[in-house]
PDB file with one MODEL, atoms N, CA, C and O in Angstrom:
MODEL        1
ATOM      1  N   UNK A   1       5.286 -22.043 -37.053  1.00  0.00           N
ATOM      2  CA  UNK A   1       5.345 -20.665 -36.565  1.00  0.00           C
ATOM      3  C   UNK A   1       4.841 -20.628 -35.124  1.00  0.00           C
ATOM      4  O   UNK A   1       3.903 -21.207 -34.576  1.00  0.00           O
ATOM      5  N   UNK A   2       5.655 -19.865 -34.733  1.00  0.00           N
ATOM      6  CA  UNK A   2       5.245 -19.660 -33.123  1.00  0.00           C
ATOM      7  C   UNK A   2       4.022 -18.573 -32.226  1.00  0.00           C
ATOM      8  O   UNK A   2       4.174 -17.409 -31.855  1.00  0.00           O
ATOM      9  N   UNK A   3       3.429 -19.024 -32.154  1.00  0.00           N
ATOM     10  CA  UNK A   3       2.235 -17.783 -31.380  1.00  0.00           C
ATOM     11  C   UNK A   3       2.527 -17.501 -29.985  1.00  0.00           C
ATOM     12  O   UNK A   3       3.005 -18.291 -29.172  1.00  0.00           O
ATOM     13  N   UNK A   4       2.164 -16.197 -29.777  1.00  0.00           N
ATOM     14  CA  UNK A   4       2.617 -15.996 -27.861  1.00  0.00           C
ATOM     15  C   UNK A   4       1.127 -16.424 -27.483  1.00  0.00           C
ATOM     16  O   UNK A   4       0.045 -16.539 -28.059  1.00  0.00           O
ATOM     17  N   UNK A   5       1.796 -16.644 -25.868  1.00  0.00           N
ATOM     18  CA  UNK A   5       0.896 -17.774 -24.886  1.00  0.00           C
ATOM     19  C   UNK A   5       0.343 -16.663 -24.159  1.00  0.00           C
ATOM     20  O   UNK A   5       1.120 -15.963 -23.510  1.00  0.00           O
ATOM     21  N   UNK A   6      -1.265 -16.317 -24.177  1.00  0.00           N
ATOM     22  CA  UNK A   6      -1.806 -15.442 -23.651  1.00  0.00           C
ATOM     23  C   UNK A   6      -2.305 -16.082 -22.144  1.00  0.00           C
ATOM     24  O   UNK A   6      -2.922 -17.118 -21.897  1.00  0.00           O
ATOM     25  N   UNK A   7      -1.733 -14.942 -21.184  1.00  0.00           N
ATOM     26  CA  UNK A   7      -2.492 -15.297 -19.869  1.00  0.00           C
ATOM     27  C   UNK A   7      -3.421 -14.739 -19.337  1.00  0.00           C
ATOM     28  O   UNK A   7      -3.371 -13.745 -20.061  1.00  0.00           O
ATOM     29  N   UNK A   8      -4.400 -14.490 -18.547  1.00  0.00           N
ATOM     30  CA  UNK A   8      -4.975 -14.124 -18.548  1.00  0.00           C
ATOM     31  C   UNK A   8      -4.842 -13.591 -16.880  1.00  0.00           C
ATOM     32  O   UNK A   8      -5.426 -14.160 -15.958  1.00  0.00           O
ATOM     33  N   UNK A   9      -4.099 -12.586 -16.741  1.00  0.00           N
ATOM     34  CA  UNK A   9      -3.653 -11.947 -15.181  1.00  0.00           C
ATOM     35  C   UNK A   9      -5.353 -11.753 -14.126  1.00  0.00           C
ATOM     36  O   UNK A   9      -6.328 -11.039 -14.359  1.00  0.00           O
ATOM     37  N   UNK A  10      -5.181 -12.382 -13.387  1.00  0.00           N
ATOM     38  CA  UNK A  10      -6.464 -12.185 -12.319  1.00  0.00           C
ATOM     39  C   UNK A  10      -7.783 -13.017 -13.153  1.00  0.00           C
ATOM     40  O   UNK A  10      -8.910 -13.126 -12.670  1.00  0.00           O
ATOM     41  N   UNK A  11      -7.538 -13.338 -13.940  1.00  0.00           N
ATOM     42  CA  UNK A  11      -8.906 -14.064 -14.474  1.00  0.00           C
ATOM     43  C   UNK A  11      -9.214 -12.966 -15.386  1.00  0.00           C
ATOM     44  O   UNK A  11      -8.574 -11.916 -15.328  1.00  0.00           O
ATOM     45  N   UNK A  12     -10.482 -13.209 -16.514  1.00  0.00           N
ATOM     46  CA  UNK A  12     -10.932 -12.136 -17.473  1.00  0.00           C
ATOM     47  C   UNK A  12     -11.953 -11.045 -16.436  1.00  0.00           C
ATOM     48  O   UNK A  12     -13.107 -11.201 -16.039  1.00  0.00           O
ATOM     49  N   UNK A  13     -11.267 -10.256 -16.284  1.00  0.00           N
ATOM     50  CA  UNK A  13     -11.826  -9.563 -14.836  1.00  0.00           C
ATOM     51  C   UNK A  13     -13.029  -8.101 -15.667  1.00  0.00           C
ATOM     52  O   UNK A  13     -14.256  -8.007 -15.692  1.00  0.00           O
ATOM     53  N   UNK A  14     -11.939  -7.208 -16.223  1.00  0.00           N
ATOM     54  CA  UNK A  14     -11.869  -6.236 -16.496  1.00  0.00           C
ATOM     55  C   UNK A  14     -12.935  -5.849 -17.690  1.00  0.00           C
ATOM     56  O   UNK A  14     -13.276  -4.668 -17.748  1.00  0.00           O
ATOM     57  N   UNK A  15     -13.533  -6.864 -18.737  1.00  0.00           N
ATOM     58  CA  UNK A  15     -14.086  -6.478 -19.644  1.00  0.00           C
ATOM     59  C   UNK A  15     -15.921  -7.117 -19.310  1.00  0.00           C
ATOM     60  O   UNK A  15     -17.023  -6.895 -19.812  1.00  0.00           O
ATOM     61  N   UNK A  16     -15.210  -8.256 -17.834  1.00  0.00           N
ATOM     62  CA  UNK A  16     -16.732  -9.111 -17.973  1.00  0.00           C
ATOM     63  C   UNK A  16     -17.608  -8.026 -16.385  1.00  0.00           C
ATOM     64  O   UNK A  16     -17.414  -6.841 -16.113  1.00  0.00           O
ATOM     65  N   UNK A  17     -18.393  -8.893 -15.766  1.00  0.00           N
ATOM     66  CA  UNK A  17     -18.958  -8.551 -14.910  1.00  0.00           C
ATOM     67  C   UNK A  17     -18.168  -8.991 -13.220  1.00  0.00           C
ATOM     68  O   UNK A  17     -18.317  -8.405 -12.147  1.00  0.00           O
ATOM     69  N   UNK A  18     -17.510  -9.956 -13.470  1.00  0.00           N
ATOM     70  CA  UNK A  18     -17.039 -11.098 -12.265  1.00  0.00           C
ATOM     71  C   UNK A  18     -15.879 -10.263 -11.498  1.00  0.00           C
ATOM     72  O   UNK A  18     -15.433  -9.276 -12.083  1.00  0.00           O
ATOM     73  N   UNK A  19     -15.192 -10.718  -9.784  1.00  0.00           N
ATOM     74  CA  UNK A  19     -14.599  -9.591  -9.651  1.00  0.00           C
ATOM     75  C   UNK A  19     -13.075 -10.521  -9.953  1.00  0.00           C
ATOM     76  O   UNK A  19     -12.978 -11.746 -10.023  1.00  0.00           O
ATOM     77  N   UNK A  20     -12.408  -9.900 -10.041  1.00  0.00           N
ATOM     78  CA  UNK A  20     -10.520 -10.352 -10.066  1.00  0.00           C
ATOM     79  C   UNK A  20     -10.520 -11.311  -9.554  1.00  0.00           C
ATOM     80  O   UNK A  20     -11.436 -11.716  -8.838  1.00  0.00           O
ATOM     81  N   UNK A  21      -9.333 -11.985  -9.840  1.00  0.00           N
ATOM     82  CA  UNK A  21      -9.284 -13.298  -8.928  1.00  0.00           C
ATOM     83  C   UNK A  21     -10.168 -13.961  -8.612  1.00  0.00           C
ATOM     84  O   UNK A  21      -9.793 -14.375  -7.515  1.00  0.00           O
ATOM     85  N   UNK A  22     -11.426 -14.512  -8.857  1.00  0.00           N
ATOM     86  CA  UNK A  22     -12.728 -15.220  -8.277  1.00  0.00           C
ATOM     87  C   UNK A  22     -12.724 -16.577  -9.384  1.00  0.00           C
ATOM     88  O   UNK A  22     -12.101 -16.446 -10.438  1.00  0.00           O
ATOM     89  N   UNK A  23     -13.284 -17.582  -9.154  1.00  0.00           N
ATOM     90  CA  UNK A  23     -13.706 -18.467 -10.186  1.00  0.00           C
ATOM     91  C   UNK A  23     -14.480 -18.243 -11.505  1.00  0.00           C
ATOM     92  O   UNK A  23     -14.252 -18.774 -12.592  1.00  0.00           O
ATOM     93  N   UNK A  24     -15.548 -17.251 -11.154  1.00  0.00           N
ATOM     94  CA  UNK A  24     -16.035 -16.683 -12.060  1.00  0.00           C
ATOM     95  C   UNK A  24     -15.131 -16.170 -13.208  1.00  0.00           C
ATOM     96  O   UNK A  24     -15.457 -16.267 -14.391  1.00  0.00           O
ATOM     97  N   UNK A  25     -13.789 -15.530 -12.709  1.00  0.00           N
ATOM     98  CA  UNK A  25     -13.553 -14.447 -13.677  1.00  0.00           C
ATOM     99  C   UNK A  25     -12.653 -15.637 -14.616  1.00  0.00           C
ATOM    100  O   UNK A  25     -12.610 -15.582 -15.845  1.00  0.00           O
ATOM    101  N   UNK A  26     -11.959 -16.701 -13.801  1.00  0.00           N
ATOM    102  CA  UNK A  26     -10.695 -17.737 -14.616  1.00  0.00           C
ATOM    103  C   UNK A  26     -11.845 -18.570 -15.105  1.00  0.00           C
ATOM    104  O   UNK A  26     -11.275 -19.510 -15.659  1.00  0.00           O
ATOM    105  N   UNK A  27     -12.904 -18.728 -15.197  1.00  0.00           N
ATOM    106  CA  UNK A  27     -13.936 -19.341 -15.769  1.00  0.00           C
ATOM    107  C   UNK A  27     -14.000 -18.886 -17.380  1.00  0.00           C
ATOM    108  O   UNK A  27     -13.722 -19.521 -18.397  1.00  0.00           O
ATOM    109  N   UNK A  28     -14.557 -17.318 -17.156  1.00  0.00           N
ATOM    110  CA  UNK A  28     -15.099 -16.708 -18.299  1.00  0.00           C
ATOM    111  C   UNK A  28     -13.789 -16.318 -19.085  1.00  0.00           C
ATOM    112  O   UNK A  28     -13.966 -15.811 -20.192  1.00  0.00           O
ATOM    113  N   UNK A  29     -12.587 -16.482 -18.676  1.00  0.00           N
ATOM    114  CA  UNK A  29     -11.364 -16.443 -19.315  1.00  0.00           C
ATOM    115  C   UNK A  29     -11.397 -18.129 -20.129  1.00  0.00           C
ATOM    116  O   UNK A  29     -11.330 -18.318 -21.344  1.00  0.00           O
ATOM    117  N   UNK A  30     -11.472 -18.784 -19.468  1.00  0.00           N
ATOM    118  CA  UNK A  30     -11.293 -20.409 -20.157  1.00  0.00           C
ATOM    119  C   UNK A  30     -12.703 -20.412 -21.049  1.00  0.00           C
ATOM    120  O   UNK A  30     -12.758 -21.050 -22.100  1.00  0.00           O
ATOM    121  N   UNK A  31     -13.639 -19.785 -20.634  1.00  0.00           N
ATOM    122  CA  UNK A  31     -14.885 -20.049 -21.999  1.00  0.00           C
ATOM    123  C   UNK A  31     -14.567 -19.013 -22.918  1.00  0.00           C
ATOM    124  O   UNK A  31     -15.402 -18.942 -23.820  1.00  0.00           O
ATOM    125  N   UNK A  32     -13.543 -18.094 -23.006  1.00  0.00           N
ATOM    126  CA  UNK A  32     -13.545 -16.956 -23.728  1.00  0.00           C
ATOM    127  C   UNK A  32     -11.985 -17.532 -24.759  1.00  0.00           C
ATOM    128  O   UNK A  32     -11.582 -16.884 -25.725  1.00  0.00           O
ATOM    129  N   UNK A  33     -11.407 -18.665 -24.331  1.00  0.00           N
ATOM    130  CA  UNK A  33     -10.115 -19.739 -25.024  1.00  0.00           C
ATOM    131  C   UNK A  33      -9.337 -19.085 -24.574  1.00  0.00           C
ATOM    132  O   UNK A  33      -8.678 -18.618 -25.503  1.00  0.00           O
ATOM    133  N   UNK A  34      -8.947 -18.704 -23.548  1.00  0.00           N
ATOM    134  CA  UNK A  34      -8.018 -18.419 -23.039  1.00  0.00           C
ATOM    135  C   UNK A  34      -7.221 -19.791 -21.933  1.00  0.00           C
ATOM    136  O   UNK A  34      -7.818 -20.202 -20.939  1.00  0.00           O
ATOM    137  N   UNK A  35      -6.159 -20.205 -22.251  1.00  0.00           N
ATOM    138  CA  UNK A  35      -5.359 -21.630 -21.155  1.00  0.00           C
ATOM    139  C   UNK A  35      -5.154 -21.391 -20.586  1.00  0.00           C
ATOM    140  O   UNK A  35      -5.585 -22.147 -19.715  1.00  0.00           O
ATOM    141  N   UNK A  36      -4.354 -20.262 -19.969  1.00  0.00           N
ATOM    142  CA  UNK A  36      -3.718 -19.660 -18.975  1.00  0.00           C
ATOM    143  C   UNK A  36      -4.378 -19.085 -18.163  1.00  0.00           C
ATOM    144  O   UNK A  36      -5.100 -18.189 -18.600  1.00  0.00           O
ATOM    145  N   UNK A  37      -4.396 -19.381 -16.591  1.00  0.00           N
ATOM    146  CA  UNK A  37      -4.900 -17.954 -15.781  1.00  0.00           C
ATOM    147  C   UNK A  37      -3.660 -17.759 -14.937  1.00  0.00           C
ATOM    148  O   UNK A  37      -2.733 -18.569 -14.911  1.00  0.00           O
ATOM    149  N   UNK A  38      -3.710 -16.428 -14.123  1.00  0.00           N
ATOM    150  CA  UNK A  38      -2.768 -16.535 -13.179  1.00  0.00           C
ATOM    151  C   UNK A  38      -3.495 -15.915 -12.236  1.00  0.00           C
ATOM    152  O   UNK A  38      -4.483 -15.275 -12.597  1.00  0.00           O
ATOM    153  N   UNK A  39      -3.177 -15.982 -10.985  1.00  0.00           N
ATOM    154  CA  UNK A  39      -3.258 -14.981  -9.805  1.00  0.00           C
ATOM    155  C   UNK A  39      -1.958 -14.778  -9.038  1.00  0.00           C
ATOM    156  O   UNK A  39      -0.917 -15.308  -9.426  1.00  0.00           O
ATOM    157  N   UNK A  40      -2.008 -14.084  -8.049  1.00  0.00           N
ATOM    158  CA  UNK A  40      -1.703 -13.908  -7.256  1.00  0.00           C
ATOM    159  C   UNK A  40      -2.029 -14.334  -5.700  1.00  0.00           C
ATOM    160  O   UNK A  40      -3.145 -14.588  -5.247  1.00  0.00           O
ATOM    161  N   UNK A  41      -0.860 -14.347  -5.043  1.00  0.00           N
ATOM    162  CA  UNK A  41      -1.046 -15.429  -3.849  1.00  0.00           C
ATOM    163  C   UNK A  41      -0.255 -14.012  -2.382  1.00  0.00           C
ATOM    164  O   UNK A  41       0.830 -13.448  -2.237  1.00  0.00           O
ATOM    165  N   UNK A  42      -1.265 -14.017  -1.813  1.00  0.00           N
ATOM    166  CA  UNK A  42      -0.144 -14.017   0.089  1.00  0.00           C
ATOM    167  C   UNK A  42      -0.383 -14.567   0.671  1.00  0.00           C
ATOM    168  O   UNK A  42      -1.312 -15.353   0.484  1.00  0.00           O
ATOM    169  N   UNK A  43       0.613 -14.479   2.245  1.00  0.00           N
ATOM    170  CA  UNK A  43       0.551 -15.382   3.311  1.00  0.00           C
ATOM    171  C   UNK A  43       0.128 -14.532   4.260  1.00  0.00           C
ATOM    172  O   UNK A  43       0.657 -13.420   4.230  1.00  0.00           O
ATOM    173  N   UNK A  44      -1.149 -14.854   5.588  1.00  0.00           N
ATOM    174  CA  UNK A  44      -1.027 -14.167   6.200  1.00  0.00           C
ATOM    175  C   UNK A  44      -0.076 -14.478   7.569  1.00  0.00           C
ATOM    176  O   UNK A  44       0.766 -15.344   7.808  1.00  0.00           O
ATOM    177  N   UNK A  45      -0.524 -13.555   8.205  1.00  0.00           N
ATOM    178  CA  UNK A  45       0.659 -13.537   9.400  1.00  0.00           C
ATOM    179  C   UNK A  45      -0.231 -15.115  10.111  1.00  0.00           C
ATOM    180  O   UNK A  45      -0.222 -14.802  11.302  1.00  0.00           O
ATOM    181  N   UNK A  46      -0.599 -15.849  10.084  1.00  0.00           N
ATOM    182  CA  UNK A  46      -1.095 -17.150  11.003  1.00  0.00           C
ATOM    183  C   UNK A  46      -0.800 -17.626   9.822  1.00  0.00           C
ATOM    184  O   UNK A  46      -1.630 -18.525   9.687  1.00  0.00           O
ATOM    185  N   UNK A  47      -0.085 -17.602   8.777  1.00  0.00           N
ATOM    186  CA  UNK A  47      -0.115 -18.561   7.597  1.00  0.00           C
ATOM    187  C   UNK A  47      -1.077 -19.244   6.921  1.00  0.00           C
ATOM    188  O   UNK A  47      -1.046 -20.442   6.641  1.00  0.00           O
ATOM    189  N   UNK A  48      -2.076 -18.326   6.621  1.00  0.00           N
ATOM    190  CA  UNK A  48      -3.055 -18.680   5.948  1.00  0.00           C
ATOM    191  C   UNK A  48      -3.011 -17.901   4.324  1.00  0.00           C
ATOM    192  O   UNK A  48      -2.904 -16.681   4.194  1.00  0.00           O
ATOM    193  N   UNK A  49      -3.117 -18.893   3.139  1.00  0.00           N
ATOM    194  CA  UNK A  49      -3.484 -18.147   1.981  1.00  0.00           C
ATOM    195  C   UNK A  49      -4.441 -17.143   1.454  1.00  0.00           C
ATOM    196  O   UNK A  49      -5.652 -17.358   1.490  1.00  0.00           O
ATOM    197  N   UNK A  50      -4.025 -16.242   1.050  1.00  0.00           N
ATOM    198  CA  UNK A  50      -4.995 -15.424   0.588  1.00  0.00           C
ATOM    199  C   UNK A  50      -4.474 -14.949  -1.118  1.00  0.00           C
ATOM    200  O   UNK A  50      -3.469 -14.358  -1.512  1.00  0.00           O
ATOM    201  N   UNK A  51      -5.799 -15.580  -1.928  1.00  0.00           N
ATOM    202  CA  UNK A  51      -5.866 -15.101  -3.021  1.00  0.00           C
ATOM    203  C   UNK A  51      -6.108 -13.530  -3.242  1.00  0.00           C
ATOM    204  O   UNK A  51      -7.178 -13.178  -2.745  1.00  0.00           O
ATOM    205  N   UNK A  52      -5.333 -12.416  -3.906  1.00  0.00           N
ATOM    206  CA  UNK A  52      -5.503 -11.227  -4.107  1.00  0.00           C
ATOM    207  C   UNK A  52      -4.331 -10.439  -4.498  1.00  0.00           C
ATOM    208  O   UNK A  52      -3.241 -10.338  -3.934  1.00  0.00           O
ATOM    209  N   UNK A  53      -4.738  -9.937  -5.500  1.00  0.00           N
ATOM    210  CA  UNK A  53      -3.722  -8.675  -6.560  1.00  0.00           C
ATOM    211  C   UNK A  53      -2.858  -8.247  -5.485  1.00  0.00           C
ATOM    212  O   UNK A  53      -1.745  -8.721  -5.258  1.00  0.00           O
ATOM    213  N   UNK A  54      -3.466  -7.264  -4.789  1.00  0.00           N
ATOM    214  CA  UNK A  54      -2.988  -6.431  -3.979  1.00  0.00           C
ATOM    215  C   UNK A  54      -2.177  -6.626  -2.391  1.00  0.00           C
ATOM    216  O   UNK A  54      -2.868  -7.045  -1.462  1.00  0.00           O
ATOM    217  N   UNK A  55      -1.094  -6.389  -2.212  1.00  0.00           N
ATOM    218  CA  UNK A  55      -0.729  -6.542  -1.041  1.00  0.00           C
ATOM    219  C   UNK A  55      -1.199  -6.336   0.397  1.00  0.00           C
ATOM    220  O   UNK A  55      -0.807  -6.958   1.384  1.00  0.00           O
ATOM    221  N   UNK A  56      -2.635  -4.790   0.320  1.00  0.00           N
ATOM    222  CA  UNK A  56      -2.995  -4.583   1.298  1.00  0.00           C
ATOM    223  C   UNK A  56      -4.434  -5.233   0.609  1.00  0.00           C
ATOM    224  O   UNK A  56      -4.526  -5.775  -0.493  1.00  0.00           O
ATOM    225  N   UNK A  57      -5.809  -4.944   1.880  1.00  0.00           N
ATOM    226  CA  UNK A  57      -6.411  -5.349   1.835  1.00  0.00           C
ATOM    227  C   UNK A  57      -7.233  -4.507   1.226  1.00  0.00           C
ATOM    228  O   UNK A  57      -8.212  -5.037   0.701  1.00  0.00           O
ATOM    229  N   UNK A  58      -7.103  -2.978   1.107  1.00  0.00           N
ATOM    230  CA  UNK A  58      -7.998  -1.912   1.227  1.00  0.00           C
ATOM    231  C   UNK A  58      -9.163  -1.866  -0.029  1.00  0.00           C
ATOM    232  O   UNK A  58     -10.384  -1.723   0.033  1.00  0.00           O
ATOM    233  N   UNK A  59      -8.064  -2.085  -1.423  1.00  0.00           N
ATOM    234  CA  UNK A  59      -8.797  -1.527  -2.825  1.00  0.00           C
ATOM    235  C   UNK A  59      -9.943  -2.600  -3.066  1.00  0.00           C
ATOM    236  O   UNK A  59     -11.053  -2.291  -3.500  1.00  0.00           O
ATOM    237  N   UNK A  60      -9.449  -4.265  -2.647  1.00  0.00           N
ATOM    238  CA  UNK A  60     -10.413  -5.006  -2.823  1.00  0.00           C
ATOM    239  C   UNK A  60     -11.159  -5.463  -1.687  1.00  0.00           C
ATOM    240  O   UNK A  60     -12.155  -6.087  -2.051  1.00  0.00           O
ATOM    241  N   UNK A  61     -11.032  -5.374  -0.376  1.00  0.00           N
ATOM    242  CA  UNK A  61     -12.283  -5.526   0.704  1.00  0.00           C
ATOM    243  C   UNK A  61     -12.656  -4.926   1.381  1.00  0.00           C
ATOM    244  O   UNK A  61     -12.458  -3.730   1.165  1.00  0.00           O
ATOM    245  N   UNK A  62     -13.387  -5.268   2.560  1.00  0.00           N
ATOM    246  CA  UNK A  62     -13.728  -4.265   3.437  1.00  0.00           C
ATOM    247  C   UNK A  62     -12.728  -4.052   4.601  1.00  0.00           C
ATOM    248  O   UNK A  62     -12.799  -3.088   5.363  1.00  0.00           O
ATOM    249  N   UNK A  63     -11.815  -5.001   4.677  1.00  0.00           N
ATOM    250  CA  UNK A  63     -10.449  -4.891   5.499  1.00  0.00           C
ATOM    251  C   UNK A  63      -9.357  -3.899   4.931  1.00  0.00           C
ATOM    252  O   UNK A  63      -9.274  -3.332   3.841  1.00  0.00           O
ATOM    253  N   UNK A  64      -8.360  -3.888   6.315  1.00  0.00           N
ATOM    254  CA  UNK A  64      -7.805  -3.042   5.560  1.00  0.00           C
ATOM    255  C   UNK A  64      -5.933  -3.106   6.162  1.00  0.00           C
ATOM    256  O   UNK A  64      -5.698  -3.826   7.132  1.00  0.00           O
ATOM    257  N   UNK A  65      -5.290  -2.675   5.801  1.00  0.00           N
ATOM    258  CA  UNK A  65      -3.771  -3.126   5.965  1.00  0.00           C
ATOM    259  C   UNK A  65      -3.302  -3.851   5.523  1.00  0.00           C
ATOM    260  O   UNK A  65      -4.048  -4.535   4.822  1.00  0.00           O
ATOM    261  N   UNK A  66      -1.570  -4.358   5.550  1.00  0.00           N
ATOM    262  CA  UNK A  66      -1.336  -5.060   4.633  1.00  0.00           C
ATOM    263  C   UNK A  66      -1.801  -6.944   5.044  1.00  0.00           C
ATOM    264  O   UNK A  66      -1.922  -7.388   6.186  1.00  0.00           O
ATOM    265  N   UNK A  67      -1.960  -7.645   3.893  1.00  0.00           N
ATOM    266  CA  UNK A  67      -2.078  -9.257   4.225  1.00  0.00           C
ATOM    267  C   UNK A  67      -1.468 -10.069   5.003  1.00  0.00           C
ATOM    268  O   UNK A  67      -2.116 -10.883   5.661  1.00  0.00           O
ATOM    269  N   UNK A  68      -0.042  -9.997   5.078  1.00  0.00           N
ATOM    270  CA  UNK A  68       1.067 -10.464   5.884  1.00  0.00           C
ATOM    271  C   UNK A  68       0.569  -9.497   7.119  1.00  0.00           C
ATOM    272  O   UNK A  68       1.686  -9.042   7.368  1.00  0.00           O
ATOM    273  N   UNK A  69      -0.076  -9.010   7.837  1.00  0.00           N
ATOM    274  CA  UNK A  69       0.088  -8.751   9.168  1.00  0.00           C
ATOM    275  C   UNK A  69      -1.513  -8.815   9.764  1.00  0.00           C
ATOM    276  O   UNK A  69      -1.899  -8.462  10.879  1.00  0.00           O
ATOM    277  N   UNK A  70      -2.276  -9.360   8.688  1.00  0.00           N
ATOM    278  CA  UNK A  70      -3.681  -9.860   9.202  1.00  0.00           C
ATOM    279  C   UNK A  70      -3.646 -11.549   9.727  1.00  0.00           C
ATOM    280  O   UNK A  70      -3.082 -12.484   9.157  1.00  0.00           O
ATOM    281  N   UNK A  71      -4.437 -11.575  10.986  1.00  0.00           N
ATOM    282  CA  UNK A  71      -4.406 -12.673  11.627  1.00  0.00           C
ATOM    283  C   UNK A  71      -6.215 -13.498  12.072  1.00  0.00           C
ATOM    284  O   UNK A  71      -6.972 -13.175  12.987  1.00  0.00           O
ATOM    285  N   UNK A  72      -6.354 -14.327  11.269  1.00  0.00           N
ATOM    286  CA  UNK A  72      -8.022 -14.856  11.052  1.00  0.00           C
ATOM    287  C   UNK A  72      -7.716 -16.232  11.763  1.00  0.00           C
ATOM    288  O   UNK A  72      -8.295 -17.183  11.236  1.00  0.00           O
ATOM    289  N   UNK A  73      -6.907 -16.540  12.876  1.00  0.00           N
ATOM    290  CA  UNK A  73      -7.065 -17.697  13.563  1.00  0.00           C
ATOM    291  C   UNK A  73      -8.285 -17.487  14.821  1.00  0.00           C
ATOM    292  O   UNK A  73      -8.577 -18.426  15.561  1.00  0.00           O
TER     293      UNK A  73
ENDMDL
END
């Protein structure tokens, strides 16, 4: 019999203390038996990665606009 494959979107964010996306949160998802994590990924405008849900910067930092047009060279 087949079971569905639970992921765990942003890490176990929402029920623990840790924030989204952080090590902490895909941590307490893998001690909680969860296999799966996922995040989310952008590029910024100098092509640098940035881990985060959100397209702009606003809901989760102290920056603000969208990711693709922030430049940290």
């Amino acid at each position: 019999l087949r079971t569905p494959t639970i992921v765990a979107h942003r890490g176990l964010h929402l029920a623990t203390k840790f924030p989204e996306n952080s090590m902490p949160a895909f941590e307490s998802a893998w001690a909680s038996g969860v296999r799966w994590c996922e995040c989310d990924v952008h590029v910024t405008r100098d092509r640098r990665v940035v881990v985060l849900h959100d397209e702009i910067l606003d809901r989760m930092t102290t920056g603000a606009g969208p990711v693709e047009r922030q430049w940290y060279q």
